[in-house]
PQR file with spaces between the fields and no chain letter, atoms N, CA, C, O and H, PARSE charges and radii, in Angstrom:
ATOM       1  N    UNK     1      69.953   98.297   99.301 -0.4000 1.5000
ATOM       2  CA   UNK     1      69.325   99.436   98.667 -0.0000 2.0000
ATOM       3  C    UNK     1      70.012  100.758   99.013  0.5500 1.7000
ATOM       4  O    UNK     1      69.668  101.731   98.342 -0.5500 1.4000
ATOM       5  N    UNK     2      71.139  100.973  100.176 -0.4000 1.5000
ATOM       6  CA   UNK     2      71.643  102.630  100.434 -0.0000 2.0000
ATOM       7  C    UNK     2      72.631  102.175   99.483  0.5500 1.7000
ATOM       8  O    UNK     2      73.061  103.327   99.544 -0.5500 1.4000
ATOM       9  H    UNK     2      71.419  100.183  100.721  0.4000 1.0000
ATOM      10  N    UNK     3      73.216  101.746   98.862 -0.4000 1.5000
ATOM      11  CA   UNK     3      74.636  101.598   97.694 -0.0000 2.0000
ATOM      12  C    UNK     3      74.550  102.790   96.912  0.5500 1.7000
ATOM      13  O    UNK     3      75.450  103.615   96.756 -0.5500 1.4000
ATOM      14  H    UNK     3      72.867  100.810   98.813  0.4000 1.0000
ATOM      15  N    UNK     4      73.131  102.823   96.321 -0.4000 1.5000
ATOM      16  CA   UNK     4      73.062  104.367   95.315 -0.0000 2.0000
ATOM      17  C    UNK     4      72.857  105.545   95.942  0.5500 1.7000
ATOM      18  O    UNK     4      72.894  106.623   95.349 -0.5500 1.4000
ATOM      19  H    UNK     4      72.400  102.153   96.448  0.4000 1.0000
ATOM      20  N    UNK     5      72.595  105.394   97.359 -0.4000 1.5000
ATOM      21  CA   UNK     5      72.715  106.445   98.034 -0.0000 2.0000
ATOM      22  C    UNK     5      73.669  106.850   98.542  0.5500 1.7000
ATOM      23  O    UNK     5      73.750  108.023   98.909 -0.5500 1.4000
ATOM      24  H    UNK     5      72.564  104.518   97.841  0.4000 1.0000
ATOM      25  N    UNK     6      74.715  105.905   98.702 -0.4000 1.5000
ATOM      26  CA   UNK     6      75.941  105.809   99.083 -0.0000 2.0000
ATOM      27  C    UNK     6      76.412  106.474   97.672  0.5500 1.7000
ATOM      28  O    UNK     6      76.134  107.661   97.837 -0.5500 1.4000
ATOM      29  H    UNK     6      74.650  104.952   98.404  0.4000 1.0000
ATOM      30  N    UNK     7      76.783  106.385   96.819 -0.4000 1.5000
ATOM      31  CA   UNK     7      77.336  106.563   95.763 -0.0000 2.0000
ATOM      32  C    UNK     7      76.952  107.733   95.168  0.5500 1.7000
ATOM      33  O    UNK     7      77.615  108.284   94.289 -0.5500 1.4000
ATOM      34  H    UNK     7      77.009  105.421   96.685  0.4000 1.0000
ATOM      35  N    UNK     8      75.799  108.186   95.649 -0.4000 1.5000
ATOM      36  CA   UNK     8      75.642  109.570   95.105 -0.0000 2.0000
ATOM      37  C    UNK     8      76.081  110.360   96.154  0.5500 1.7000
ATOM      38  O    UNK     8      76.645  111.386   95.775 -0.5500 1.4000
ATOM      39  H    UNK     8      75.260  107.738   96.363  0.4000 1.0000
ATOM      40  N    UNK     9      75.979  110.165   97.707 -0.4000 1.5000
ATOM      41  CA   UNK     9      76.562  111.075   98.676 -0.0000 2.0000
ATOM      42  C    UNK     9      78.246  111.395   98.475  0.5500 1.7000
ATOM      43  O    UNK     9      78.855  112.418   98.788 -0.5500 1.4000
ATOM      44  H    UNK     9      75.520  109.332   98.015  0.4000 1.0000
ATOM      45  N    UNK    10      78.869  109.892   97.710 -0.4000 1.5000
ATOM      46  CA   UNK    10      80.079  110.484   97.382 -0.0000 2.0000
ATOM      47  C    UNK    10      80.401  111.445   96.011  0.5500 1.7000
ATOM      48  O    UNK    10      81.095  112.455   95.887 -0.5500 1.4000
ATOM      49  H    UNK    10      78.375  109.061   97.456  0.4000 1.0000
ATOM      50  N    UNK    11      79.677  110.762   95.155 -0.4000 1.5000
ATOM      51  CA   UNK    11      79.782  111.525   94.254 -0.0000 2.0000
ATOM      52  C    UNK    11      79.787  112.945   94.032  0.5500 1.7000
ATOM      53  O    UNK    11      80.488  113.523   93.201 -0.5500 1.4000
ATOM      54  H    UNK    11      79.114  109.943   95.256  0.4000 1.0000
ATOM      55  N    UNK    12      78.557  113.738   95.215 -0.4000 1.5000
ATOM      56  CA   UNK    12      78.820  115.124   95.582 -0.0000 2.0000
ATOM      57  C    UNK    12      79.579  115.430   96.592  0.5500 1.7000
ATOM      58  O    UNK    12      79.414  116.610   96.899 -0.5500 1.4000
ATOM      59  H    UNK    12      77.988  113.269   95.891  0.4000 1.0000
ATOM      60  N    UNK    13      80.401  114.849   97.299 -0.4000 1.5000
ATOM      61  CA   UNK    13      81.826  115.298   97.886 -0.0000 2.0000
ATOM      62  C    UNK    13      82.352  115.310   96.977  0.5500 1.7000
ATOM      63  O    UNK    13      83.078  116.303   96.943 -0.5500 1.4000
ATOM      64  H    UNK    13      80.535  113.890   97.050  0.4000 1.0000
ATOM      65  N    UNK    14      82.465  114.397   95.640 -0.4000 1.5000
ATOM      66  CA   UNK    14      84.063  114.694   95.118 -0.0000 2.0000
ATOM      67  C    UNK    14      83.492  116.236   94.128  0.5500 1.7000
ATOM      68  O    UNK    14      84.431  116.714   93.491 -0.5500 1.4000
ATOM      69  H    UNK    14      81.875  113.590   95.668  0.4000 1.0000
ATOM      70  N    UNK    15      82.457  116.825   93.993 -0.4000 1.5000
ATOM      71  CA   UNK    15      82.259  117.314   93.286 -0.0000 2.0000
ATOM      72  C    UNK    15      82.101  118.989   94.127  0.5500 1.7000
ATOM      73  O    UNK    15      81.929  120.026   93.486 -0.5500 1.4000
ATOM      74  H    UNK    15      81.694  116.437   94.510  0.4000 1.0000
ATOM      75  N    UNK    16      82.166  118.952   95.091 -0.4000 1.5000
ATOM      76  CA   UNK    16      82.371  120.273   95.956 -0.0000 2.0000
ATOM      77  C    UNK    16      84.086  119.956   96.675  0.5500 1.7000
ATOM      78  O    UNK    16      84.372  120.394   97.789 -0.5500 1.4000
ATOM      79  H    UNK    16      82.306  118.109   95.612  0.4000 1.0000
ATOM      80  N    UNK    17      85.026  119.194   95.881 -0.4000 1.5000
ATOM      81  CA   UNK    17      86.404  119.181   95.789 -0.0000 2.0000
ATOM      82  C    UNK    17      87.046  120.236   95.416  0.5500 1.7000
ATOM      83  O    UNK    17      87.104  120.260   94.187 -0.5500 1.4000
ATOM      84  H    UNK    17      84.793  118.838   94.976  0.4000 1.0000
ATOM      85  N    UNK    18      87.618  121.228   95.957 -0.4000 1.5000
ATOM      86  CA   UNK    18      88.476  122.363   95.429 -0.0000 2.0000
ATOM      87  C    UNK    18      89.580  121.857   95.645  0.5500 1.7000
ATOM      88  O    UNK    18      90.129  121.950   96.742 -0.5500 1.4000
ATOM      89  H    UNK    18      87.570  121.208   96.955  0.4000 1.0000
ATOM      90  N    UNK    19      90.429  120.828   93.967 -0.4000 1.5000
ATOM      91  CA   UNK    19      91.594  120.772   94.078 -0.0000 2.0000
ATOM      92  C    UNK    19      92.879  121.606   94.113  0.5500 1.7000
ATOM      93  O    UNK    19      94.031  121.312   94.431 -0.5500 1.4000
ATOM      94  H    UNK    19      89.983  120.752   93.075  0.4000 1.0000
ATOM      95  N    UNK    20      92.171  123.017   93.579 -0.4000 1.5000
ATOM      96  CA   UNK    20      93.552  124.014   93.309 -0.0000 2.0000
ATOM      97  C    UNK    20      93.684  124.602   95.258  0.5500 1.7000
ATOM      98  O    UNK    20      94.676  124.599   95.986 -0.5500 1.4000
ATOM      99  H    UNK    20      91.235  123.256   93.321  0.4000 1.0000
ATOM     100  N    UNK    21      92.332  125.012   95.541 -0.4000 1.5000
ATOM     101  CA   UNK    21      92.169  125.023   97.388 -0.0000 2.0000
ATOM     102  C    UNK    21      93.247  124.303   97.822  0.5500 1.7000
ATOM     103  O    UNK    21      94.245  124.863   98.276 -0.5500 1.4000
ATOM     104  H    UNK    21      91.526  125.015   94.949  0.4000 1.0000
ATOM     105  N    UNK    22      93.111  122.755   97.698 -0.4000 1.5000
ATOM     106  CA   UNK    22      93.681  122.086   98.642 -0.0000 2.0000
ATOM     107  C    UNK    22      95.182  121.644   98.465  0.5500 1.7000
ATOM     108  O    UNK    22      95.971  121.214   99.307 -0.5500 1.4000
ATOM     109  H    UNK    22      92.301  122.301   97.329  0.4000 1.0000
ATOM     110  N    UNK    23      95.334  121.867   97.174 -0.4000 1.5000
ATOM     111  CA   UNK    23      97.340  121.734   96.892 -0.0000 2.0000
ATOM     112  C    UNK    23      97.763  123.072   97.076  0.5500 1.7000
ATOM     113  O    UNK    23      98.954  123.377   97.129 -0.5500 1.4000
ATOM     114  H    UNK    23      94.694  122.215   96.490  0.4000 1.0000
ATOM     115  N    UNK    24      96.688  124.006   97.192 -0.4000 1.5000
ATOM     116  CA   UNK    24      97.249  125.899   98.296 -0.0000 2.0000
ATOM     117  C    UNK    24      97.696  125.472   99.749  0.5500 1.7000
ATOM     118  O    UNK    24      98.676  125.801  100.416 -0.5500 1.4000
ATOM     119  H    UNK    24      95.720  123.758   97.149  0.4000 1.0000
ATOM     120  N    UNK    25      96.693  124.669   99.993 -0.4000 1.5000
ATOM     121  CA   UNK    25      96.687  124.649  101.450 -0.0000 2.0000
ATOM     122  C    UNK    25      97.769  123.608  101.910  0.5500 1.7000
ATOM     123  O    UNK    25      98.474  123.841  102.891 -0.5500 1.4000
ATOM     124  H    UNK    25      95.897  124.402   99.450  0.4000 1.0000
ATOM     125  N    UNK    26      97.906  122.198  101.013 -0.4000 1.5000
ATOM     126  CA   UNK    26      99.371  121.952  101.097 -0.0000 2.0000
ATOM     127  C    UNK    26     100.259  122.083  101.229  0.5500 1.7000
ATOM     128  O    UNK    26     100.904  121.474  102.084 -0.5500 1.4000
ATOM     129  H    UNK    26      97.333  122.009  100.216  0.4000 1.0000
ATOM     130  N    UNK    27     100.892  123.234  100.182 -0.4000 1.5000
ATOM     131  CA   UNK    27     101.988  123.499   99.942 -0.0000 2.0000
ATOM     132  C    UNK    27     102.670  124.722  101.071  0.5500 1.7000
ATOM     133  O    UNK    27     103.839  124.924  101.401 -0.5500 1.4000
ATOM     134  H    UNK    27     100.368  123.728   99.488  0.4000 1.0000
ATOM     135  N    UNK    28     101.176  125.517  101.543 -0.4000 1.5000
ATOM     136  CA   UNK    28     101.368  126.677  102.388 -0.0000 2.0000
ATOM     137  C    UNK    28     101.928  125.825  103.749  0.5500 1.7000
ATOM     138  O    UNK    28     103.014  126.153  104.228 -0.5500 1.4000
ATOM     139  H    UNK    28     100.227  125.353  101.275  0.4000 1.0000
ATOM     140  N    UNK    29     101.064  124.605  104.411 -0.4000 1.5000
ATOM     141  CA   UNK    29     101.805  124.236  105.396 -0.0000 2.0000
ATOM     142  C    UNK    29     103.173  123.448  105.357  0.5500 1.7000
ATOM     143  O    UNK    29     103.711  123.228  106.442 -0.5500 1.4000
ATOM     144  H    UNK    29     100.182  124.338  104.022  0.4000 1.0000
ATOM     145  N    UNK    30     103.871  122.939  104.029 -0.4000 1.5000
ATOM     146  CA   UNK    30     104.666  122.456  103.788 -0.0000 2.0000
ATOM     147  C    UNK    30     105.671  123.596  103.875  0.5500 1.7000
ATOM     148  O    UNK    30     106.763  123.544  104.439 -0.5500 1.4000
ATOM     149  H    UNK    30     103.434  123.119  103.147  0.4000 1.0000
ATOM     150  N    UNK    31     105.293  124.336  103.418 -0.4000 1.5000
ATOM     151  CA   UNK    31     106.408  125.858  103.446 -0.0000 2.0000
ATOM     152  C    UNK    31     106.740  126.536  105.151  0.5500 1.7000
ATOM     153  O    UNK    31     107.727  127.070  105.657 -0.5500 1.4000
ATOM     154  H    UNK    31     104.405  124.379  102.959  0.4000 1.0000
ATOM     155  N    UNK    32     105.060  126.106  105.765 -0.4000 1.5000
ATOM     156  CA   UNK    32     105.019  127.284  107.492 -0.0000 2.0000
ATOM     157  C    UNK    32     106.154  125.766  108.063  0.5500 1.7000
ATOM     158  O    UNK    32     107.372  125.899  108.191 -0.5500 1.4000
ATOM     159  H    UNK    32     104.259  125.672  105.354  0.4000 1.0000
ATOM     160  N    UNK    33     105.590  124.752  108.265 -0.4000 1.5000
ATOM     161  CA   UNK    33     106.077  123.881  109.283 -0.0000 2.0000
ATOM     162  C    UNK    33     106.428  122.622  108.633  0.5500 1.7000
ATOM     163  O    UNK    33     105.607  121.709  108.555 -0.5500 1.4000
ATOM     164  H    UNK    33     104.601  124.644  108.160  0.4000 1.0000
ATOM     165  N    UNK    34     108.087  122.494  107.973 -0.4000 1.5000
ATOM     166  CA   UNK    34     108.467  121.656  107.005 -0.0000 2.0000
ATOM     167  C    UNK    34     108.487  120.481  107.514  0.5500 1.7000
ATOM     168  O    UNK    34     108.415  119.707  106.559 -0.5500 1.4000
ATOM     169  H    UNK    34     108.754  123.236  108.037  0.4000 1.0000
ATOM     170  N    UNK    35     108.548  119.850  108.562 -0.4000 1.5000
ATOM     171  CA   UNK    35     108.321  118.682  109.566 -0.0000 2.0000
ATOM     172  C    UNK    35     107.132  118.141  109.373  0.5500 1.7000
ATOM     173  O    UNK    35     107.195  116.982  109.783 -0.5500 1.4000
ATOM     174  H    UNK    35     108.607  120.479  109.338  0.4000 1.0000
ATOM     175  N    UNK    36     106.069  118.383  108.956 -0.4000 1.5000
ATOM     176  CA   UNK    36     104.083  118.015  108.869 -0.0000 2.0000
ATOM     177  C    UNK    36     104.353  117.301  108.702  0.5500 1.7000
ATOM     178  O    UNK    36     105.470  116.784  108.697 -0.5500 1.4000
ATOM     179  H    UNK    36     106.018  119.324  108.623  0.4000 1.0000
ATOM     180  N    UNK    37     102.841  116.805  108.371 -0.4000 1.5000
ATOM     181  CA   UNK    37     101.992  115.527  107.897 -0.0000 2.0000
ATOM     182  C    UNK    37     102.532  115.372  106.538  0.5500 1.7000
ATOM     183  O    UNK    37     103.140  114.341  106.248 -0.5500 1.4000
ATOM     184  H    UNK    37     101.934  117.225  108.374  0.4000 1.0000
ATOM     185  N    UNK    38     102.385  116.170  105.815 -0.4000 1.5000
ATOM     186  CA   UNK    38     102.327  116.687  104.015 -0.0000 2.0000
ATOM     187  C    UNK    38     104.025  115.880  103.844  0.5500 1.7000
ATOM     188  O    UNK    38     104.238  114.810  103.275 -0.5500 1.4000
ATOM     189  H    UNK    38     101.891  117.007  106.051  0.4000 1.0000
ATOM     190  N    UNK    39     105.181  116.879  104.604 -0.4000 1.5000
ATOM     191  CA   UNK    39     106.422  116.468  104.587 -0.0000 2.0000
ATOM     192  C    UNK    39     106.709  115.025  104.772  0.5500 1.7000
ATOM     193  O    UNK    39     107.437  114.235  104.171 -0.5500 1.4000
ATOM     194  H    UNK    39     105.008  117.748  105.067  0.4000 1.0000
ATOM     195  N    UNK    40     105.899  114.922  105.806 -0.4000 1.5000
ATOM     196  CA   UNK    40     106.113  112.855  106.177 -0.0000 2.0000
ATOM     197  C    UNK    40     105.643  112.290  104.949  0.5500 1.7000
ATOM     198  O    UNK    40     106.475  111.591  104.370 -0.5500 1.4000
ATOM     199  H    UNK    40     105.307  115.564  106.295  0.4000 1.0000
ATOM     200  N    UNK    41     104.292  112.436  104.288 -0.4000 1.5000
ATOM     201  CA   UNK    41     104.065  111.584  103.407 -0.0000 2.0000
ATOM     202  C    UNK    41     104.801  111.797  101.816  0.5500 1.7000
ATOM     203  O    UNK    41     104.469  111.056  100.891 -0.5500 1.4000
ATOM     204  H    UNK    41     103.617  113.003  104.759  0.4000 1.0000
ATOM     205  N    UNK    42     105.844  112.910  101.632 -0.4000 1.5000
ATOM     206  CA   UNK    42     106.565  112.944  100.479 -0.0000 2.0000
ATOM     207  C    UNK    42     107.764  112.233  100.985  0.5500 1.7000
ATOM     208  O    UNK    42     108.359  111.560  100.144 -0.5500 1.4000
ATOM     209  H    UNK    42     106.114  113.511  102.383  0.4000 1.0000
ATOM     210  N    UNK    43     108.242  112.246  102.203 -0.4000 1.5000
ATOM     211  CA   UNK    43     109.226  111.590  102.540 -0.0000 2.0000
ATOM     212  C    UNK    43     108.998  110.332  102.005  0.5500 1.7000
ATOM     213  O    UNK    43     109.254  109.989  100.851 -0.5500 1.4000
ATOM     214  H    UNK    43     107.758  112.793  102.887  0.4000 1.0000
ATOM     215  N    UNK    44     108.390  109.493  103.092 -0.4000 1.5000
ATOM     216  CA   UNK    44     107.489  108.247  102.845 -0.0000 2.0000
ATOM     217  C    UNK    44     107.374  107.843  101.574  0.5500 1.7000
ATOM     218  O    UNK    44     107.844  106.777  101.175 -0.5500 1.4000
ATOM     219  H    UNK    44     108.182  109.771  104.029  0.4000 1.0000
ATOM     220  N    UNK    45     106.745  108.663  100.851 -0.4000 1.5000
ATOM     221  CA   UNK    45     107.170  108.417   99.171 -0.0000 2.0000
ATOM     222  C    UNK    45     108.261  108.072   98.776  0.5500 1.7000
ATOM     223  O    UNK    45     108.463  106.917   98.401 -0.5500 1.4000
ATOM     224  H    UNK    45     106.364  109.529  101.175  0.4000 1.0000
ATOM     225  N    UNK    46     109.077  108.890   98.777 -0.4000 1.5000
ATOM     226  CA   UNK    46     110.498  108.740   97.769 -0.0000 2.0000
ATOM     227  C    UNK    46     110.993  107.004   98.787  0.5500 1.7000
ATOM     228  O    UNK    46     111.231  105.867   98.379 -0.5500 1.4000
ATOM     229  H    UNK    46     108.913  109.828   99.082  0.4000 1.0000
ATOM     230  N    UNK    47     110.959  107.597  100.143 -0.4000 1.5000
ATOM     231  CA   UNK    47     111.860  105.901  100.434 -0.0000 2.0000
ATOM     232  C    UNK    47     110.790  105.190   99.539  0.5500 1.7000
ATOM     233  O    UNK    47     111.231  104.674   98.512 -0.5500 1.4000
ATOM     234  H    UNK    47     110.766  108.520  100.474  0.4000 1.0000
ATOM     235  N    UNK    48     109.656  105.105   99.744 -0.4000 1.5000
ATOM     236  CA   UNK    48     109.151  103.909   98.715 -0.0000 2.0000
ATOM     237  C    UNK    48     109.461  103.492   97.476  0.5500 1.7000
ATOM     238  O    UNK    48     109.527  102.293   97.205 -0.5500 1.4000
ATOM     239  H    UNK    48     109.298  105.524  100.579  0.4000 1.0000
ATOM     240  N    UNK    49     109.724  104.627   96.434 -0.4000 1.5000
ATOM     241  CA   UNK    49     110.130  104.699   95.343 -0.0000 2.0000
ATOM     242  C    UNK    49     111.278  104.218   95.092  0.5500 1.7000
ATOM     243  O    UNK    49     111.567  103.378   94.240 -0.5500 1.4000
ATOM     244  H    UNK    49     109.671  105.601   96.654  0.4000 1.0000
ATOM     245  N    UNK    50     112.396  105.093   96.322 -0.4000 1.5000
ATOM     246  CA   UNK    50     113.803  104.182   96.066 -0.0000 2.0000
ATOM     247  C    UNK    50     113.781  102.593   96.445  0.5500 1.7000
ATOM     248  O    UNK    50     114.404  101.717   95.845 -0.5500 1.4000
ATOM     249  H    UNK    50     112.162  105.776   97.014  0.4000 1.0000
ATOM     250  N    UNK    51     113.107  102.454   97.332 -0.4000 1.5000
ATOM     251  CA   UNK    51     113.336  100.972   98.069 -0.0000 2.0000
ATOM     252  C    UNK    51     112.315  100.100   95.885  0.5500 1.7000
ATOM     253  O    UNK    51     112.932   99.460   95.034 -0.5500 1.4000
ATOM     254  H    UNK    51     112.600  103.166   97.819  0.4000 1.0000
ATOM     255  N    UNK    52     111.605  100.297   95.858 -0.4000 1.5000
ATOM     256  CA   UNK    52     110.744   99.883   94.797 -0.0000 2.0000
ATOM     257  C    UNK    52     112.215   99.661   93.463  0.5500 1.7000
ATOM     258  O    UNK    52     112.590   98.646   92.876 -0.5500 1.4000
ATOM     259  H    UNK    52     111.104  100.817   96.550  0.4000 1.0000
ATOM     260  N    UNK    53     112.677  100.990   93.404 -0.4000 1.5000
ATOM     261  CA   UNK    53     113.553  100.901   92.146 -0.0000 2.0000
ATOM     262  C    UNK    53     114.765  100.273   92.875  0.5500 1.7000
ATOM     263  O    UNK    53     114.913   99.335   92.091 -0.5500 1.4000
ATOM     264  H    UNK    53     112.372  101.814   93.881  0.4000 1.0000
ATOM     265  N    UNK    54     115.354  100.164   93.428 -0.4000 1.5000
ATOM     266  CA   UNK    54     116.380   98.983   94.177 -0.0000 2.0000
ATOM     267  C    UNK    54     115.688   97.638   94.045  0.5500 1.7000
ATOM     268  O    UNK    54     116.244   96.696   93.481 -0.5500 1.4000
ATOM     269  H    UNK    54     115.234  100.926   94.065  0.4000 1.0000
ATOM     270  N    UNK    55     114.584   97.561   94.520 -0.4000 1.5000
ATOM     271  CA   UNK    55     114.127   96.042   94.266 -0.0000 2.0000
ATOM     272  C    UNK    55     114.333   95.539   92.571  0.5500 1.7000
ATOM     273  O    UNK    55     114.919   94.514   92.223 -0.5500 1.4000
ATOM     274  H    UNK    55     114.132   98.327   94.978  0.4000 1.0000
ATOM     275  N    UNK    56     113.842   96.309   91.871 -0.4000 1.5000
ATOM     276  CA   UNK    56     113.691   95.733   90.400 -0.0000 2.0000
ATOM     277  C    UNK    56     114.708   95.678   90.149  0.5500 1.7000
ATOM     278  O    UNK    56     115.060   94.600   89.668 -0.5500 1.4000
ATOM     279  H    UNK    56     113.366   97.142   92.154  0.4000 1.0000
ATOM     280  N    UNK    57     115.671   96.658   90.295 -0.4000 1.5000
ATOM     281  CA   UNK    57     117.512   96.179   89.720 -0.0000 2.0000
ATOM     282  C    UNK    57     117.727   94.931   90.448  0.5500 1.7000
ATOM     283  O    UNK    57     118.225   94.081   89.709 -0.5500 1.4000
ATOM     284  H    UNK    57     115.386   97.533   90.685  0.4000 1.0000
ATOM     285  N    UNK    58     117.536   94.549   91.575 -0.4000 1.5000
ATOM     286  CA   UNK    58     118.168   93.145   92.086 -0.0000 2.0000
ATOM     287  C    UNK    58     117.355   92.170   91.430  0.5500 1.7000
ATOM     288  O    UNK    58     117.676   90.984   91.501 -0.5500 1.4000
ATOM     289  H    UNK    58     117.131   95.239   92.175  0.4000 1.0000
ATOM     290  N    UNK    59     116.431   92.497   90.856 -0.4000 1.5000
ATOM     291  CA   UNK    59     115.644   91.133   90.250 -0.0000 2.0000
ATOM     292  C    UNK    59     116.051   91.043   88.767  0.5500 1.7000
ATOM     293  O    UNK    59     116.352   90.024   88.145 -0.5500 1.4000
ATOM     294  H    UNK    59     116.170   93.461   90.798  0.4000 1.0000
ATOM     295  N    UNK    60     115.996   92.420   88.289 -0.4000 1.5000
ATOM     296  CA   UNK    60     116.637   92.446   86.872 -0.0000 2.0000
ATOM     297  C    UNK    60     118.383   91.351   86.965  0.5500 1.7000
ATOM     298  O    UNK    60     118.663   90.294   86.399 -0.5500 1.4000
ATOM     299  H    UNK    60     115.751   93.247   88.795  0.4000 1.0000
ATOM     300  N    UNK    61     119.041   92.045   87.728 -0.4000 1.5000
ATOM     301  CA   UNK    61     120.640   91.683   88.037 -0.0000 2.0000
ATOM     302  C    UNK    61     120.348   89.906   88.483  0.5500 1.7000
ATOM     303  O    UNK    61     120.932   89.223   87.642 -0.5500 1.4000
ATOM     304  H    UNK    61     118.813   92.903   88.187  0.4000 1.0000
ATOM     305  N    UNK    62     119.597   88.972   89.585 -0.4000 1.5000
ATOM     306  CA   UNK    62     119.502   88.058   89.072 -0.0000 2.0000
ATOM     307  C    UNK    62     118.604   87.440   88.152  0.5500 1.7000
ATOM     308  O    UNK    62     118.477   86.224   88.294 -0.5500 1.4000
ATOM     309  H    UNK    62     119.123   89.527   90.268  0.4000 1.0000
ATOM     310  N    UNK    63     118.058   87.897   87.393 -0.4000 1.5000
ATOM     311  CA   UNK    63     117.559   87.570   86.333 -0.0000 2.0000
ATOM     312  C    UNK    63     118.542   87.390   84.905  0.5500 1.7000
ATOM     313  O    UNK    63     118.639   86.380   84.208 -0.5500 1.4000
ATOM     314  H    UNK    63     118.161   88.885   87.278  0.4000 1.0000
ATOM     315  N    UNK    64     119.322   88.900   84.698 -0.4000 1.5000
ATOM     316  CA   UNK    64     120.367   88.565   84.192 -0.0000 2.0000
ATOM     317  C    UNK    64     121.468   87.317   84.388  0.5500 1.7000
ATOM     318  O    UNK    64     121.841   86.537   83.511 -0.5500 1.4000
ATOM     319  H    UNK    64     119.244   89.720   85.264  0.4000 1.0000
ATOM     320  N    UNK    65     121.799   87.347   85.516 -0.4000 1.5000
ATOM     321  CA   UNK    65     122.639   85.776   86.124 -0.0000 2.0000
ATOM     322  C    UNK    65     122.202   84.632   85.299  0.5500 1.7000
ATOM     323  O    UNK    65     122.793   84.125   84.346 -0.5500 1.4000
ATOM     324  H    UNK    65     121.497   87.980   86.228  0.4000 1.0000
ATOM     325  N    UNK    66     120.827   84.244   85.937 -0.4000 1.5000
ATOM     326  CA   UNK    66     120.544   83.168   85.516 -0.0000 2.0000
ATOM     327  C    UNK    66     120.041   82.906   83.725  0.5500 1.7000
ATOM     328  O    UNK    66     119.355   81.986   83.281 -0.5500 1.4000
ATOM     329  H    UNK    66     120.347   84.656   86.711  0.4000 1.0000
ATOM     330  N    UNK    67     120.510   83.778   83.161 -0.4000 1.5000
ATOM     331  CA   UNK    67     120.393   83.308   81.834 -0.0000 2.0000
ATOM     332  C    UNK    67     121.815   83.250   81.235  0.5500 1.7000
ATOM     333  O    UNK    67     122.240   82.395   80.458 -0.5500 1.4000
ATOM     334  H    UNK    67     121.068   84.525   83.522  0.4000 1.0000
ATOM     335  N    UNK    68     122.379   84.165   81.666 -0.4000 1.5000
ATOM     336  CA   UNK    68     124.143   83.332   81.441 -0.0000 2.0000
ATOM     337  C    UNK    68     124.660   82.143   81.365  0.5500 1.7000
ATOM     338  O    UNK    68     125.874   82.006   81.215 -0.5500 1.4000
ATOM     339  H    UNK    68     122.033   84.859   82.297  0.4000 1.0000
């Protein structure tokens, strides 16, 4: 029985969300101290992205192979 209570307590967090606030407050510590948290997890990103798009070319490339 707390599920809908649960679900409405989130529902008004996401709704006292100030997204333009919090990509200010991002970008301001990404700018004071380029080393952060914020910096690690865009880092973190892109290797993911590259490691992700390297994977699919090697699967594309033997995939190609084996239909030759």
């Amino acid at each position: 029985m707390q599920v809908p209570v649960y679900l409405m307590s989130l529902y008004s967090k996401w709704q006292r969300l100030d997204v333009q606030a919090t990509l200010s407050d991002f970008v301001v510590e990404f700018v004071e101290e380029p080393w952060s948290r914020g910096s690690a997890m865009i880092a973190s990103l892109v290797v993911y992205l590259l490691c992700l798009c390297a994977t699919v070319k090697v699967l594309r490339n033997q995939a190609l192979k084996e239909d030759q």
